[in-house]
N, C-alpha and C positions, 0 to 999 in steps of 0.2 A: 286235599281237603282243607285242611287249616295250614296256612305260612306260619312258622315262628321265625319273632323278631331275638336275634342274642344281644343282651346287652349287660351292664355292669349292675348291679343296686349295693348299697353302703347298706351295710349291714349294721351301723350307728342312725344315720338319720333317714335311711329308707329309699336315698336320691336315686335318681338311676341315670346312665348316661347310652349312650351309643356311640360308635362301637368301639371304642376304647376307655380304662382307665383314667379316672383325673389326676391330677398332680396334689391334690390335696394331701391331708392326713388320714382320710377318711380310710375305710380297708373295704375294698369291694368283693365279692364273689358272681360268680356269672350267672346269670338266671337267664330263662327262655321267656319270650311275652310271645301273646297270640291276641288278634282284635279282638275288643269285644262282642259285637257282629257274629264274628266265626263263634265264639264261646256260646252264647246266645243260641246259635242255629244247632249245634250238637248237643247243645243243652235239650231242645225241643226234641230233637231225633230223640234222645234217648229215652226223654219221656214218654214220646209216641210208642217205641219200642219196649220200655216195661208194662204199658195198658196192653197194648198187644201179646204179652207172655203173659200176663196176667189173666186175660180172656181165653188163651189156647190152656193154661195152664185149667183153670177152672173145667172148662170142656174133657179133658186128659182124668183130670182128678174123677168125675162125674163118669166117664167112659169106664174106668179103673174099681170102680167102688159099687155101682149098678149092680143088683142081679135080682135080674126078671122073676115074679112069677111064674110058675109053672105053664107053660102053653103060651109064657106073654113075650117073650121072647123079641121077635120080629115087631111088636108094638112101641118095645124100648129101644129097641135099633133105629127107627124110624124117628120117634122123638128126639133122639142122639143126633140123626143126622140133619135133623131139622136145625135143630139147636147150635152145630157145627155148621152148618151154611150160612145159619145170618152170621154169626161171628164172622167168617173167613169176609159177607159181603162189609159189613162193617170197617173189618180190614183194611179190605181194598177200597174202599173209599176215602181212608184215609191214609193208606199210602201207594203214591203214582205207580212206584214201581214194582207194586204186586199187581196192580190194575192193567199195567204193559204187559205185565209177564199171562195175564188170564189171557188178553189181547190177542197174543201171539202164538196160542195152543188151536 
């Protein structure tokens, strides 16, 4: 998914070198870099993916806390799953690989 680059940063003036140590004064310690690009794109995933548990979460809580009137029973199951299908289309609309995966059933 994401490369990381190893390289040096001066933990004085913040420089960073690859892939070795300068000869300065300076005192390095090793850190990991990774493009901005890749950060950026996992950054978005993750976003997509807390809306996403945000909307299942909400649907679960509503599922969890519901209780039908007397005889209403099958009216709020119904609403329930009304309510959990646009979610799930929402979903897959916005992400491919729940949309492959309905695809392939």
């Amino acid at each position: 998914m994401t490369n990381r680059v190893k390289a040096w940063q001066c933990i004085g003036c913040g420089r960073i070198e690859a892939p070795q140590t300068c000869i300065g004064v300076c005192q390095d310690r090793k850190v990991e870099l990774v493009y901005a690009s890749e950060h950026e794109d996992a950054l978005a995933q993750l976003t997509g993916a807390l809306t996403r548990i945000d909307a299942l979460e909400a649907i679960a809580h509503q599922l969890a806390w519901t209780k039908p009137r007397t005889g209403e029973w099958e009216h709020s199951y119904r609403a329930l799953q009304q309510r959990a299908r646009k979610i799930l289309a929402s979903i897959s609309a916005t992400s491919p690989r729940l949309a492959n995966a309905k695809q392939d059933e």
